[in-house]
C-alpha atoms as a printed R data frame, in Angstrom:
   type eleno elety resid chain resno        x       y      z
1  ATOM     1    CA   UNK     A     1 -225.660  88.807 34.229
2  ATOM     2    CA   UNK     A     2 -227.396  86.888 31.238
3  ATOM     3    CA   UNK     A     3 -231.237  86.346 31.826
4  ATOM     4    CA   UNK     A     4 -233.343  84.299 29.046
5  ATOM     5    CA   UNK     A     5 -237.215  85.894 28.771
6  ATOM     6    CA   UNK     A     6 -239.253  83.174 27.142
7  ATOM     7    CA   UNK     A     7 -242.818  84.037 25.453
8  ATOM     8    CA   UNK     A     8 -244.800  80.416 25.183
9  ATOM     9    CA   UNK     A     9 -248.328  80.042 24.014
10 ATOM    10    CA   UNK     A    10 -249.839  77.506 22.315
11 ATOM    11    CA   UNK     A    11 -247.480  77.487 19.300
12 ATOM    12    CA   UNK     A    12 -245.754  80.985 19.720
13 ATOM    13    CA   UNK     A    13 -242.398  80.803 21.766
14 ATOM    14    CA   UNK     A    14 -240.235  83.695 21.459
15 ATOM    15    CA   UNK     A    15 -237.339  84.425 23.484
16 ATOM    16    CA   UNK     A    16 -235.079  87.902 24.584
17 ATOM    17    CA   UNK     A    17 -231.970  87.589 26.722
18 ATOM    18    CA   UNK     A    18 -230.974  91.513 27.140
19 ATOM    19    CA   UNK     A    19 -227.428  92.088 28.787
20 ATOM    20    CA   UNK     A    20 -224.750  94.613 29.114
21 ATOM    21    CA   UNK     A    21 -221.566  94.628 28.393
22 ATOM    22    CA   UNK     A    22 -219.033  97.984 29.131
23 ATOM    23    CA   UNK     A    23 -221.484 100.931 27.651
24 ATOM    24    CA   UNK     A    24 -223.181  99.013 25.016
25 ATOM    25    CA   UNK     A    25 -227.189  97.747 25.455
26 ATOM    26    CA   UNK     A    26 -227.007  93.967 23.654
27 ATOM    27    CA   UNK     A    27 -230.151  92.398 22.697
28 ATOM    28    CA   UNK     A    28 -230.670  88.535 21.178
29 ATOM    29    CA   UNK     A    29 -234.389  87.780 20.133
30 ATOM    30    CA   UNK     A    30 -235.980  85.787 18.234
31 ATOM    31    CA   UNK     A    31 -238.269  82.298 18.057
32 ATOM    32    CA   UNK     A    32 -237.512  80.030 20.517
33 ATOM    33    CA   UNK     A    33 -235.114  76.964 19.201
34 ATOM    34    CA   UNK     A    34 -233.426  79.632 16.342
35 ATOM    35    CA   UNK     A    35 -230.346  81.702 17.063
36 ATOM    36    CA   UNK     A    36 -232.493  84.703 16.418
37 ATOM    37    CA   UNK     A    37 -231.022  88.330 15.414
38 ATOM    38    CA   UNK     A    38 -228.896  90.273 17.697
39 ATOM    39    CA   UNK     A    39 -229.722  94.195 18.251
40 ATOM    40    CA   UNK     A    40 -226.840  96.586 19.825
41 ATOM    41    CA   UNK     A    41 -226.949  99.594 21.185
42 ATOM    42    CA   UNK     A    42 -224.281 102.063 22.387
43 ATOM    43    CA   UNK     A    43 -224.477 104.735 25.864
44 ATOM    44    CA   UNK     A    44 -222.399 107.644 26.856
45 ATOM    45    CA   UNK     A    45 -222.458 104.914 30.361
46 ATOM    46    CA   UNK     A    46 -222.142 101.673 32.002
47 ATOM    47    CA   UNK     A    47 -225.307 102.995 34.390
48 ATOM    48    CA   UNK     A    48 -226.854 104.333 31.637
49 ATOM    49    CA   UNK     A    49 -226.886 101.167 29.579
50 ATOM    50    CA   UNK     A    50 -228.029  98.799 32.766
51 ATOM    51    CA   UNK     A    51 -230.903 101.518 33.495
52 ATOM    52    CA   UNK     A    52 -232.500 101.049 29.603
53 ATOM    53    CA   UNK     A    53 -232.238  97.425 30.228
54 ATOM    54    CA   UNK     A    54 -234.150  96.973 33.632
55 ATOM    55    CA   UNK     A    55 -236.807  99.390 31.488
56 ATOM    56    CA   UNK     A    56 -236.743  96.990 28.377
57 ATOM    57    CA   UNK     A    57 -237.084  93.891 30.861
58 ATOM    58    CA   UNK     A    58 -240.203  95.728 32.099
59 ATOM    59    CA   UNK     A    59 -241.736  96.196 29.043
60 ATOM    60    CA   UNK     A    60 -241.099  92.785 27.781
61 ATOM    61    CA   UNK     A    61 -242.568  91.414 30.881
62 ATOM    62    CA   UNK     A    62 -245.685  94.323 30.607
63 ATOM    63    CA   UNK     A    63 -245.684  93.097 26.954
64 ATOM    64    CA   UNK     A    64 -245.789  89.486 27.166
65 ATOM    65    CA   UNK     A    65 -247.612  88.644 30.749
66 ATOM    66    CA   UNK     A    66 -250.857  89.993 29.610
67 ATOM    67    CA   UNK     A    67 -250.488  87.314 26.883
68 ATOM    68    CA   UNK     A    68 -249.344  84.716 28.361
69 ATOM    69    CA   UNK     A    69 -246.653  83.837 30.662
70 ATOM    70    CA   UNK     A    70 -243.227  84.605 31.247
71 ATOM    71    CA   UNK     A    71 -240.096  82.073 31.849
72 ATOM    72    CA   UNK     A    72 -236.999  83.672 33.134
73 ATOM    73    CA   UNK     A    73 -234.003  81.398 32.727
74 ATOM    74    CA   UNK     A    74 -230.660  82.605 34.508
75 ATOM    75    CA   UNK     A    75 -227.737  81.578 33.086
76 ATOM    76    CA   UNK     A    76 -225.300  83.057 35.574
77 ATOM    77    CA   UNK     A    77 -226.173  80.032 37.750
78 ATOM    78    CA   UNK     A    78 -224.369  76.494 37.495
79 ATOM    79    CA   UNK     A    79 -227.129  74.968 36.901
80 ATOM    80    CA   UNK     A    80 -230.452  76.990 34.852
81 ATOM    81    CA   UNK     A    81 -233.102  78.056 37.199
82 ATOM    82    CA   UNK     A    82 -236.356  78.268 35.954
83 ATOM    83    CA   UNK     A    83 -239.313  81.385 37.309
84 ATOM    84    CA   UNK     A    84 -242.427  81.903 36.158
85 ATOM    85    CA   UNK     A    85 -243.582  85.087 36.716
């Protein structure tokens, strides 16, 4: 499952969407409206790799909600569905 992290306040709008795919830990982030960069990262496990994403999801929500506010977007829906956290 693909979820979209959004970071906007006043003119700063970053984005993450973290997601795993087989044993690997796949990271796109960047400013909001660019393609930004794409980080990967490879586990000995599936579970491994799904348990250091729900940890980087906390931290970017730790990271970014005392800042602003956060604006999950989850693309494994028909349609996006917008929460703010």
């Amino acid at each position: 499952m693909k979820e979209r992290y959004e970071y906007i306040n006043g003119k700063t709008a970053k984005f993450w969407i973290p997601w795993v795919h087989k044993n690997k830990l796949i990271v796109q982030h960047g400013r909001k409206y660019t393609e930004g960069r794409m980080i990967f990262k490879k586990f000995s496990s599936h579970d491994e790799a799904v348990r250091e994403r729900s940890k980087l999801i906390l931290k970017i929500i730790e990271k970014i909600h005392r800042k602003g506010f956060v604006i999950v977007l989850r693309s494994d829906c028909p349609k996006l569905k917008k929460e703010v956290l």
